[in-house]
N, C-alpha and C positions, 0 to 999 in steps of 0.2 A: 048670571055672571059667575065670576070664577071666586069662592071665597075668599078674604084675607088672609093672608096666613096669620098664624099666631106669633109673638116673640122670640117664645123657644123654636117655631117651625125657620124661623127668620137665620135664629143663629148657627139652625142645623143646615141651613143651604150655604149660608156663608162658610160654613166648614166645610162642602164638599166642593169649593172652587179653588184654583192655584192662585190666581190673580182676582183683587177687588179692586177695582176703582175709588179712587178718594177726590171725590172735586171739592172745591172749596167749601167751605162754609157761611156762616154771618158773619164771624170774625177772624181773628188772627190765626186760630186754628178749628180744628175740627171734629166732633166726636166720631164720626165716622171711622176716624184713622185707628182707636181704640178699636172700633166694634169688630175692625173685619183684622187684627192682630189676635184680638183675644179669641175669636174667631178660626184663628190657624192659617189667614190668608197672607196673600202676599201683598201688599197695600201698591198699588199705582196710583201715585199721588199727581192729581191734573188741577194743581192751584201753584201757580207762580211764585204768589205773595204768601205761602202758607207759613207760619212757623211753626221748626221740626223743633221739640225740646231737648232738652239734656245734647246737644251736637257733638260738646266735647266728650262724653262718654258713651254714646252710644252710638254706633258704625252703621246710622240709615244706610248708605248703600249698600253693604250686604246681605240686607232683608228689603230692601225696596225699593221702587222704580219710581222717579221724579220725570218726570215729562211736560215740558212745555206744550201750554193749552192752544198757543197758536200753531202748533205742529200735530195736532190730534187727528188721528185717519190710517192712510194705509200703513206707513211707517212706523205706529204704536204697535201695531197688530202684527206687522214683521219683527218687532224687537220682540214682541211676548214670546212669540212664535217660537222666534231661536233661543230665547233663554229655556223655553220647554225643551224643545229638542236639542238642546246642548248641554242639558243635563244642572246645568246653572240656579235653573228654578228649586230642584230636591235641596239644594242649599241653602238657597236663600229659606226656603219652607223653613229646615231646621233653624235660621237663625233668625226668624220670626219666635220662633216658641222660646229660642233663650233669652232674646230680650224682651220677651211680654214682662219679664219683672220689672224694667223700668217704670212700667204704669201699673203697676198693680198695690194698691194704698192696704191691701188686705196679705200682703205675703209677708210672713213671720221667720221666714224658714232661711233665704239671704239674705242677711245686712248689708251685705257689699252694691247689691242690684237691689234699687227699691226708689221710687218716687223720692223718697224724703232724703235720701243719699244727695240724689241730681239735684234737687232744690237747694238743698245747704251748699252744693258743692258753688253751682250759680251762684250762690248767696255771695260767697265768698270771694271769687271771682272779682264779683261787682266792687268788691268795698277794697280790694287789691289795686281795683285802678282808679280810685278815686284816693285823694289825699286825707289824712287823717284830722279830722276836726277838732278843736281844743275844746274838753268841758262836755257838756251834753244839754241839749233842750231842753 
């Protein structure tokens, strides 16, 4: 039979593809979505119910494709299709590698783009639309 590849052989294939498929996971979201960004792919995401993080700062549609799971077949493969040859896809490429800092807990280098930005920003968010409580627990 055909060996396993190893880790690094995994993350070297996933860099040489345009598009990676993302289907759902066990939960609300999914590591996969990570693997094939950090990766350099384009994520096609085939989970309905997935949740994207940070939505309000970071512009999922122009680094990747959301596709309803009960539409998956010839019509995915024409949309990929024409995003290749309409030149769409070398964009979307580059604005995978600029928002890979949203997920990256190890990037020192922008404050601005960084997990803990999008977290506190959600933080904050949250306690905006809820009313102010008197006192504390």
């Amino acid at each position: 039979g055909h060996p396993v590849p190893s880790l690094p052989d995994y993350y070297d294939l996933i860099g040489q593809c345009v598009f990676c498929f993302v289907p759902k996971g066990l939960g609300y979201a999914t590591q996969r979505m990570y693997e094939v960004m950090f990766g350099g792919c384009i994520p096609v995401i085939l989970a309905d119910g997935i949740g994207l993080p940070f939505t309000q700062l970071v512009d999922w549609p122009s680094f990747s494709v959301k596709w309803p799971m009960d539409e998956i077949g010839l019509p995915l493969v024409e949309h990929l299709w024409a995003l290749w040859q309409g030149g769409a896809a070398r964009a979307m490429h580059a604005a995978v590698r600029q928002s890979r800092c949203w997920f990256n807990y190890h990037n020192h280098e922008d404050r601005r783009c960084s997990p803990y930005v999008g977290i506190l920003y959600g933080l904050e968010q949250r306690r905006k639309a809820f009313p102010a409580t008197a006192g504390r627990f």
